[in-house]
MIMARBA-248606 format. One record per residue (C-alpha): residue number from 0; chain; x, y, z. Coordinates in nm, 4 decimals, decimal comma, padded with zeros to 6 digits. Layout:
<pts>
    i  ch         u         v         w
  NUM   A         X         Y         Z
...
</pts>
This chain:
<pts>
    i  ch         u         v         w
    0   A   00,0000   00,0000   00,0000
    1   A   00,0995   00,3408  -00,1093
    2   A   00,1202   00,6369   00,1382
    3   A  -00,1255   00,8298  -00,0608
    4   A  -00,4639   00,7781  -00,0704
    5   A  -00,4963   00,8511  -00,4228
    6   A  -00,2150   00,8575  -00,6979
    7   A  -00,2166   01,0026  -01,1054
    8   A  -00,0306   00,7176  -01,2534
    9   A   00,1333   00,8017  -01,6473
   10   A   00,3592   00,6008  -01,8090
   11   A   00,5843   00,6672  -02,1702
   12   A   00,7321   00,4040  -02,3303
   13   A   00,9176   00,3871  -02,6977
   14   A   00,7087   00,1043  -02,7653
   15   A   00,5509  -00,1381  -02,4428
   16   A   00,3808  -00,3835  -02,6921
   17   A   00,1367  -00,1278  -02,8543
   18   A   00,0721   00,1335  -02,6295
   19   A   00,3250   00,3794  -02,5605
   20   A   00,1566   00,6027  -02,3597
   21   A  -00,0801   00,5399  -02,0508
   22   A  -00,2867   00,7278  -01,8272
   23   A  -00,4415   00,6026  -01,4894
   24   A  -00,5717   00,6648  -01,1603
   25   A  -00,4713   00,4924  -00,8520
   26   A  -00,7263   00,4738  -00,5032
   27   A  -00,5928   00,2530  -00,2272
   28   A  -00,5235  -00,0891  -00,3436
   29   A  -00,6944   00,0058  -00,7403
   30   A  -00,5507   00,1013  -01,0566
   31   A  -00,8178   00,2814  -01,2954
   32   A  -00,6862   00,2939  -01,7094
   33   A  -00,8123   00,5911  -01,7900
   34   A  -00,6458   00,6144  -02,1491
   35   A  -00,4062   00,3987  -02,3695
   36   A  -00,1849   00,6316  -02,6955
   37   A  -00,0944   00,3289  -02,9202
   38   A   00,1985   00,2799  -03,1304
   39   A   00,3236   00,4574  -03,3338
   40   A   00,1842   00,8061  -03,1550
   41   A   00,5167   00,8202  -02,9353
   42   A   00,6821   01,0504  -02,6523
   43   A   00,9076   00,7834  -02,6200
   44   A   01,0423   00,7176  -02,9953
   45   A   01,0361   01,0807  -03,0466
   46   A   01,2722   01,0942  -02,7105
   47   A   01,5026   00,7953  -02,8837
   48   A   01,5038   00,9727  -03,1968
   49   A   01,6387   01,2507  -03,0309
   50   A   01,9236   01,0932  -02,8679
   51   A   02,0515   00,9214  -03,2010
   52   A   02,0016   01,2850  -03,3665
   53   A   02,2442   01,3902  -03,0818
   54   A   02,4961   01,1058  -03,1671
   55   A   02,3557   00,8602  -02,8543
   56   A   02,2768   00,4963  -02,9329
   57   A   01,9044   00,4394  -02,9096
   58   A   01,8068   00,2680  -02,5773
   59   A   02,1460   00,3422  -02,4448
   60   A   02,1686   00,6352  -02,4581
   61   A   01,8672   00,8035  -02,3398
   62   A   01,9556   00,9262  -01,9664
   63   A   02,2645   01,1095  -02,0984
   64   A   02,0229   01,3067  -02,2964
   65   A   01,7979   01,3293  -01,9691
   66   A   02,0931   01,4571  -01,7385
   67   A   02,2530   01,6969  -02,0226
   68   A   01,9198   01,8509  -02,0817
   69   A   01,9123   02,0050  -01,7098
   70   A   02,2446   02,2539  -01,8337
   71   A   02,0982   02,3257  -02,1773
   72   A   01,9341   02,6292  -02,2969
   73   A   01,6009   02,5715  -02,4700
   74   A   01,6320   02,7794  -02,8223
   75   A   01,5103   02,5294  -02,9932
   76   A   01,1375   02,4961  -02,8523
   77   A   00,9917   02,6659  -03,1759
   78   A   01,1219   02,4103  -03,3912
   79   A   01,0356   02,0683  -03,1282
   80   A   00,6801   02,2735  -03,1130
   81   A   00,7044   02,2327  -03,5090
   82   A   00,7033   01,8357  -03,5320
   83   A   00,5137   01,7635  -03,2170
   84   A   00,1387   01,8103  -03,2355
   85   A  -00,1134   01,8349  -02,9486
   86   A  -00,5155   01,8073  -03,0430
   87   A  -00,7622   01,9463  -02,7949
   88   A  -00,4836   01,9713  -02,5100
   89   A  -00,3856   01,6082  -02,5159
</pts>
C-alpha cells in the first residue's frame, strides 16, 4: 500500500507492446486505465530519436540526454513545437 490515498499514474514508453503512452488513476489498493496512446503516436520514440540525432545509441543512450538537458538552454522549442502536435490539449 501506497502512502497516498490517491495517486495520477502516467507512463511513456518507446514502444511497451502497442501502447506507448498510458494514463491512470490509482485509489488505495486500485488502478483505474483511464487512457491507452498506441503505437506509433510516441513521446518515447520521439525521445530515442532525439538521442541518435544527438549522436547517442538508441536505448542506451537516453539518460545522458535526460541529465545533459538540465544545463541546456532551450532555443530550440519553436522548432520541437514544429514536429510535435497536441489536439484538444492532449
Amino acid at each position: 500500500m501506497l502512502p497516498f490515498a490517491e495517486s495520477a499514474v502516467l507512463t511513456f514508453d518507446g514502444v511497451g507492446e502497442w501502447c506507448t503512452t498510458s494514463i491512470g488513476e490509482g485509489t488505495g489498493n486500485y488502478l483505474r486505465l483511464i487512457k491507452e496512446i498506441h503505437f506509433p503516436h510516441s513521446i518515447g520514440l520521439l525521445y530515442s530519436a532525439f538521442t541518435a540525432f544527438l549522436g547517442f545509441e538508441v536505448n542506451e543512450g537516453e539518460y545522458k540526454v535526460m541529465g545533459m538537458a538540465s544545463y541546456g538552454t532551450p532555443i530550440y522549442t519553436d522548432k520541437i513545437k514544429k514536429i510535435v502536435r497536441l489536439k484538444d490539449g492532449r
